[in-house]
C-alpha positions as CSV (number, residue, x, y, z in Angstrom):
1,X,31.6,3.5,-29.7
2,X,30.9,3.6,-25.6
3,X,29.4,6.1,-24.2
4,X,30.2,8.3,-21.3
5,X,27.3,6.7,-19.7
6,X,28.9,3.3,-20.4
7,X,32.1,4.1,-19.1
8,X,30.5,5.8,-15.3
9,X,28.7,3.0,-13.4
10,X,30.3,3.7,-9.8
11,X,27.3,5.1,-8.2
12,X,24.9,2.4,-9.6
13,X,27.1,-0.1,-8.3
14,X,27.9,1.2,-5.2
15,X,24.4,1.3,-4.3
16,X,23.8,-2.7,-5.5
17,X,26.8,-3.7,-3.5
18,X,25.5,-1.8,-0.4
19,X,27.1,-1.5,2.3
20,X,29.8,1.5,3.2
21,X,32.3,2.3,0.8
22,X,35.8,2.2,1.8
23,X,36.4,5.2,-0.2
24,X,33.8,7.9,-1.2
25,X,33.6,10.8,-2.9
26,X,31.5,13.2,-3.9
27,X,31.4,16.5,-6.1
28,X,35.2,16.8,-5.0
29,X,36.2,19.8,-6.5
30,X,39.9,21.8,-6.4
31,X,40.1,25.3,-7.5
32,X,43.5,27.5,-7.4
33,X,43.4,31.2,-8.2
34,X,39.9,31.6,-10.2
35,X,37.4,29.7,-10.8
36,X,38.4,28.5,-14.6
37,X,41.5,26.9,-13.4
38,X,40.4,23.2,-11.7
39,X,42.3,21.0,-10.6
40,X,39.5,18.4,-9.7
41,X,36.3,19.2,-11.0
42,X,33.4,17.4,-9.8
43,X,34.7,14.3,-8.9
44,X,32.8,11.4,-7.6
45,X,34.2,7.8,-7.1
46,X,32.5,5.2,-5.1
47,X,35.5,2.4,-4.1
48,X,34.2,-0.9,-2.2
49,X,36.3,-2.5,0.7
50,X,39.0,-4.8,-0.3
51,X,39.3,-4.1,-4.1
52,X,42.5,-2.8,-6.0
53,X,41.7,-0.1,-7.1
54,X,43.7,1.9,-10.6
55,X,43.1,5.3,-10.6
56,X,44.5,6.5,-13.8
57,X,45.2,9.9,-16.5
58,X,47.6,11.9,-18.1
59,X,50.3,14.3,-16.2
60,X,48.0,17.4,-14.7
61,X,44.5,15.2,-14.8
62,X,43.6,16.0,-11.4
63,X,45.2,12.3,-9.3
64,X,47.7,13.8,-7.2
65,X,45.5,16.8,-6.1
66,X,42.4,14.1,-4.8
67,X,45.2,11.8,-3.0
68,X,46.1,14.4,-1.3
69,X,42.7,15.8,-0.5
70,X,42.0,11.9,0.4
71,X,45.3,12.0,2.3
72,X,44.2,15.6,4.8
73,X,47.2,17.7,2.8
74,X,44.7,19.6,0.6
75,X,41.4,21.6,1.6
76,X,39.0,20.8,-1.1
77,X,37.1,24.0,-2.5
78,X,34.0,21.6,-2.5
79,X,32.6,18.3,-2.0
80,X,32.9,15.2,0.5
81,X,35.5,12.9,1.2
82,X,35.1,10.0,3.5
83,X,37.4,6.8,4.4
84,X,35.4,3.7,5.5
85,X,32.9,6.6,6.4
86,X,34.5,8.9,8.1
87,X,34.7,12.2,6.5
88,X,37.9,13.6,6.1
89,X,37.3,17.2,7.2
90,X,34.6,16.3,10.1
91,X,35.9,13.4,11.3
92,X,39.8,14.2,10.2
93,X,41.5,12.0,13.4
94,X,39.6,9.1,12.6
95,X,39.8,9.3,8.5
96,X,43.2,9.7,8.9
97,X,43.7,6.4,11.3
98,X,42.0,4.4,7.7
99,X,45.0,4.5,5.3
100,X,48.8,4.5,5.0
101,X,50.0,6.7,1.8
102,X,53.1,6.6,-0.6
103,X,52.8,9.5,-2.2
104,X,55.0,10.7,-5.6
105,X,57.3,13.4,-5.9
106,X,57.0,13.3,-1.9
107,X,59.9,12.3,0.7
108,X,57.8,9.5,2.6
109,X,60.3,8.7,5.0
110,X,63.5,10.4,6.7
111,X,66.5,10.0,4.5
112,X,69.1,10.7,7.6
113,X,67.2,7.6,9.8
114,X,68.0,4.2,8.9
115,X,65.3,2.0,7.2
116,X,64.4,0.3,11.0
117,X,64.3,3.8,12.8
118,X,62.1,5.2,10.2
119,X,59.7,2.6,10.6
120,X,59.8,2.7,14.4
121,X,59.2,6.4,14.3
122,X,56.0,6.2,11.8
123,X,54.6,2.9,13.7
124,X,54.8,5.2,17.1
125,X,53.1,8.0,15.5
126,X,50.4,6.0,14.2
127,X,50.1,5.1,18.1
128,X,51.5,1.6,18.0
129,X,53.9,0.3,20.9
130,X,57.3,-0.1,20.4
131,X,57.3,-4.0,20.7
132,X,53.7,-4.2,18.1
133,X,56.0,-1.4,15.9
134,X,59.5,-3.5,15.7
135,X,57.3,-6.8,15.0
136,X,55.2,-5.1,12.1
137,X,58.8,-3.3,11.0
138,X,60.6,-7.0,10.8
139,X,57.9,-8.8,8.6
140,X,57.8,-5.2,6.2
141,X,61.6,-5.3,5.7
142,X,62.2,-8.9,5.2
143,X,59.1,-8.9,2.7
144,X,60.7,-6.0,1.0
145,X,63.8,-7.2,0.6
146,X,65.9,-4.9,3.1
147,X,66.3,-6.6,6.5
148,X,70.1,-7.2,6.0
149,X,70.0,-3.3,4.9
150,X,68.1,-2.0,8.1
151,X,70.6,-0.3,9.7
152,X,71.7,2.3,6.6
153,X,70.8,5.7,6.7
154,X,68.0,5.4,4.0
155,X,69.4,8.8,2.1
156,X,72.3,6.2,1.2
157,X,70.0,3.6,-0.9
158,X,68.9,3.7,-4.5
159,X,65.9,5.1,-5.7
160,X,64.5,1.9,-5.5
161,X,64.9,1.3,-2.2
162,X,63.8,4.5,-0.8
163,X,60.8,3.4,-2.1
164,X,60.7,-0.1,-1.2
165,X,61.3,1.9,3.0
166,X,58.1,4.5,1.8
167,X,55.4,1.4,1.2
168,X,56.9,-0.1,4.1
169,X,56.4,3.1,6.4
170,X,52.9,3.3,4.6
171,X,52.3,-0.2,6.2
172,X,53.6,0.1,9.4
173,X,50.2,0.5,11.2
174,X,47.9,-2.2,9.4
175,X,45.8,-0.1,7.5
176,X,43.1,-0.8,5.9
177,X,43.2,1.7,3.2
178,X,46.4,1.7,1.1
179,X,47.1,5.4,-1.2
180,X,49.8,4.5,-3.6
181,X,50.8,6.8,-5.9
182,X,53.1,5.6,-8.7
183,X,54.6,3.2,-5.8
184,X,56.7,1.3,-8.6
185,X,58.5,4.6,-9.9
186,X,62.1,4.1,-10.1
187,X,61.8,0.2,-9.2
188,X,63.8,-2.3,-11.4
189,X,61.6,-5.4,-12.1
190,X,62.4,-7.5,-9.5
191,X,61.1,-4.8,-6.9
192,X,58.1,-4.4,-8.9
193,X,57.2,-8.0,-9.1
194,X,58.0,-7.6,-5.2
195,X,55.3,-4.7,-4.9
196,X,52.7,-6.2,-7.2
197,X,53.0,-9.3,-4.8
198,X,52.6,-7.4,-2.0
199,X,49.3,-5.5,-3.4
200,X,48.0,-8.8,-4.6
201,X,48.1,-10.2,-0.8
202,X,47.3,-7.2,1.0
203,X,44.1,-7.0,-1.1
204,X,43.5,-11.0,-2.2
205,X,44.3,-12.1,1.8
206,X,44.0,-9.7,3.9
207,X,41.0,-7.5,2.5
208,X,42.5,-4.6,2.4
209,X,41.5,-1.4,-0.1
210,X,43.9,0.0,-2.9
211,X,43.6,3.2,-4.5
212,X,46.6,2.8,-6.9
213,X,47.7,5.2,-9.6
214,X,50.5,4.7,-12.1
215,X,51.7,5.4,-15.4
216,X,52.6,1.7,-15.8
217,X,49.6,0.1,-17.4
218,X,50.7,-3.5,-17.3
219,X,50.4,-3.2,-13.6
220,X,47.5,-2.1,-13.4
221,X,46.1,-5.0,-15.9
222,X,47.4,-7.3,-13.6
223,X,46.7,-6.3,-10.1
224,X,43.1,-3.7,-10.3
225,X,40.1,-5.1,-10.0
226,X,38.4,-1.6,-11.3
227,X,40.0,1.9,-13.4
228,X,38.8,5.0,-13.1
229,X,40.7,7.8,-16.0
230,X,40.7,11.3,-14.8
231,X,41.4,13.7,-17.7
232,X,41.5,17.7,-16.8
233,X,40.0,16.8,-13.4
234,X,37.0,15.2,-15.0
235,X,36.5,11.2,-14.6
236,X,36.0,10.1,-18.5
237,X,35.8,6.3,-17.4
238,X,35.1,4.1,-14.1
239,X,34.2,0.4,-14.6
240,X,35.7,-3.2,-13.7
241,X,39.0,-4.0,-15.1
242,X,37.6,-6.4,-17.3
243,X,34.4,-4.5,-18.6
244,X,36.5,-1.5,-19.7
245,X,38.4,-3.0,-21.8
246,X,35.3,-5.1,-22.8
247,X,33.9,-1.7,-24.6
248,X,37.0,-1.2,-26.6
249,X,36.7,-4.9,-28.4
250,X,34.9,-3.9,-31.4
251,X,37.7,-1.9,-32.2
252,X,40.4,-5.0,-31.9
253,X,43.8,-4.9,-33.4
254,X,45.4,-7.2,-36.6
255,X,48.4,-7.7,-37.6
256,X,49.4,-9.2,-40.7
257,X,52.9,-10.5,-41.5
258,X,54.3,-10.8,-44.9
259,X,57.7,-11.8,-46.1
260,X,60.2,-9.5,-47.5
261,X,59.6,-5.2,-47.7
262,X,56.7,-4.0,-49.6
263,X,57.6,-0.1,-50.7
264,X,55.0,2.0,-51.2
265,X,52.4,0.1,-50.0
266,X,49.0,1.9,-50.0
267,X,47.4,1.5,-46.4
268,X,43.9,2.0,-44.9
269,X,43.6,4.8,-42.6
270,X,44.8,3.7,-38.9
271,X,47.5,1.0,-40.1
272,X,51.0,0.8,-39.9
273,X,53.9,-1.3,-41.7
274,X,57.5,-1.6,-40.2
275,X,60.4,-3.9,-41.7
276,X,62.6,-5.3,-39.8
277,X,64.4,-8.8,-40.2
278,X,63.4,-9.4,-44.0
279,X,59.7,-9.5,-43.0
280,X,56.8,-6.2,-42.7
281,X,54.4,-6.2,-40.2
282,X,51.6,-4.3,-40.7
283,X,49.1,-3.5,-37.7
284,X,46.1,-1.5,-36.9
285,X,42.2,-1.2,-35.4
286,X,39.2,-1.9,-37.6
287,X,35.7,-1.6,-37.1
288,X,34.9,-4.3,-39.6
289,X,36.8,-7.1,-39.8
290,X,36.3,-7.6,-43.5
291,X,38.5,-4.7,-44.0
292,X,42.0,-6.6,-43.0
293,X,40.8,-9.0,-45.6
294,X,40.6,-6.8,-48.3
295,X,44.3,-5.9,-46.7
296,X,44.6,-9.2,-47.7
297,X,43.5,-9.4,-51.0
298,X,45.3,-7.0,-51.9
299,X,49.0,-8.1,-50.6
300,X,48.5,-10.7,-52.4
301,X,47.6,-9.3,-55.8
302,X,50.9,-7.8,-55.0
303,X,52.3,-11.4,-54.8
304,X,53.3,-11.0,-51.2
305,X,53.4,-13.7,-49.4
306,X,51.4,-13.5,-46.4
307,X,53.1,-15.4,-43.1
308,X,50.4,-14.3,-40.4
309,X,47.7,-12.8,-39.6
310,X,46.6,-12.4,-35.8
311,X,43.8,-10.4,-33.9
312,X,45.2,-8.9,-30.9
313,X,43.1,-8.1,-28.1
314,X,43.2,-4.5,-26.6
315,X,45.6,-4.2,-23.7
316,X,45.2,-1.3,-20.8
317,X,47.2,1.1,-22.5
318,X,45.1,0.8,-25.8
319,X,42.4,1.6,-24.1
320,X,43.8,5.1,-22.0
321,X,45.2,6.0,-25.0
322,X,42.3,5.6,-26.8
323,X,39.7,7.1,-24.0
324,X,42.4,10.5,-23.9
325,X,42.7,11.1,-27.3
326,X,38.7,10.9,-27.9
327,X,37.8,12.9,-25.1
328,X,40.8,15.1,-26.2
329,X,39.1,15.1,-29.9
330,X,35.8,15.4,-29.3
């Protein structure tokens, strides 16, 4: 079992890396009405420059609220915020030259301007000339997918594209700090592979910082190089990609196929069986791997006749689902 000191390394390797974070925070806390109902509470995160960055938790944990404290659009009842060390309430002008955000539930761009003119407009108000502005614009658009669609009102396009115009907008300016919130939402797969790409290089090439959230775990296995899971404003977990599902291995999955339907079939606690096809599969975590053998033993004294048995490594949504639910329980 880890261990909430497992799971929160941040500060301790923050302060090996050295150097200034690209994001910080610390102690962030949101309160609305009284003091029992927060929002954030005590949040600190410690996010190095260039790495993609999942930021992760259930509906109502608490990652919309810091975005948008990160973002200037919330006044946090306490703590620090600071982009590539500028604070956000201190130095707001300059904190808020760091990033570009897309953020959910949000209209990021003007649905009664086309794609081009929305992009023009944010590139000028992030102070960039017109002729820097319709460059940047050209290379976002025909990366995204919409140059032969610039000139339509963007109110007009799918869901989809809306969005594909909103991470464009976000990018207009160069920045070097990227807030995406649930940037894939409504995107078919295509466009995601598209975005993933485009995380991947802004990140892998050109060093830039993602702070991505999403309820699409698979994404985040393939493009974050750390997680962070917020659950009722508390961070429950914050380690390398990698590492965190590294503490959930001793709990691995198996799954054992067997020919033919095997009614009531006695299970251990944790396991599953569905037919389908002339063949049960039957699935679930162990602590002790000698237990799916004595599964074993005992399909076959029912003369079942075993086709597979497979250890399945924990994927990204084992592991939230798994951190949730224990915090949740214990």
């Amino acid at each position: 079992m880890s261990t909430q000191s497992d799971l929160l390394t941040s500060e301790h390797r923050a302060a090996a890396q050295g150097g200034t974070p690209a994001i910080e925070i610390v102690g962030l806390t949101k309160t609305y009405g009284t003091a029992d109902t927060k929002a954030v509470d005590d949040v600190s995160l410690s996010v190095p420059a260039g790495t993609v960055f999942g930021f992760l938790g259930p509906n109502g944990a608490g990652k919309t609220t810091t975005i948008k404290i990160l973002a200037g659009l919330l006044s946090a009842t306490s703590g620090q915020t600071r982009l590539n060390g500028f604070d956000v309430v201190r130095r707001r002008s300059a904190a808020m030259e760091q990033f570009g955000a897309v953020l959910e539930g949000s209209r990021n761009v003007y649905w009664t301007l086309s794609a081009w003119q929305n992009l023009l407009y944010f590139g000028r108000l992030k102070g960039m000339r017109t002729p820097a502005a319709r460059a940047r614009a050209e290379v976002l658009l025909k990366g995204l997918d919409l140059w032969d669609r610039r000139d339509e009102k963007v109110g007009g396009y799918s869901r989809g594209m809306q969005q594909k115009v909103a991470i464009a907008a976000a990018l207009i300016a160069d920045p070097p700090i990227v807030l995406l919130d649930e940037p894939t939402l409504g995107l078919d797969v295509e466009a995601t592979r598209t975005v993933k790409d485009w995380i991947h290089r802004l990140a892998r090439e050109e060093g830039r910082t993602i702070l991505l959230t999403t309820h699409q775990m698979n994404v985040v296995e393939e493009v974050c190089d750390r997680v962070a899971v917020i659950r009722k404003g508390r961070v429950i977990a914050d380690l390398p990609t990698e590492e965190l599902l590294g503490q959930f291995r001793q709990r691995d999955r198996y799954e054992i196929r067997v020919e033919g339907e095997l009614p009531g079939l006695d299970l251990p606690e944790g396991f599953t069986a569905t037919s389908r096809e002339g063949a049960t599969t039957i699935s679930g975590r162990v602590a002790d791997p000698q237990e799916v053998y004595t599964l074993v033993d005992r399909l076959r004294e029912r003369r079942a006749v075993v086709q597979s048995l497979s250890q399945l490594q924990p994927d990204l949504e084992d592991v939230f689902l798994a951190l949730t639910k224990e915090r949740a329980d214990g």
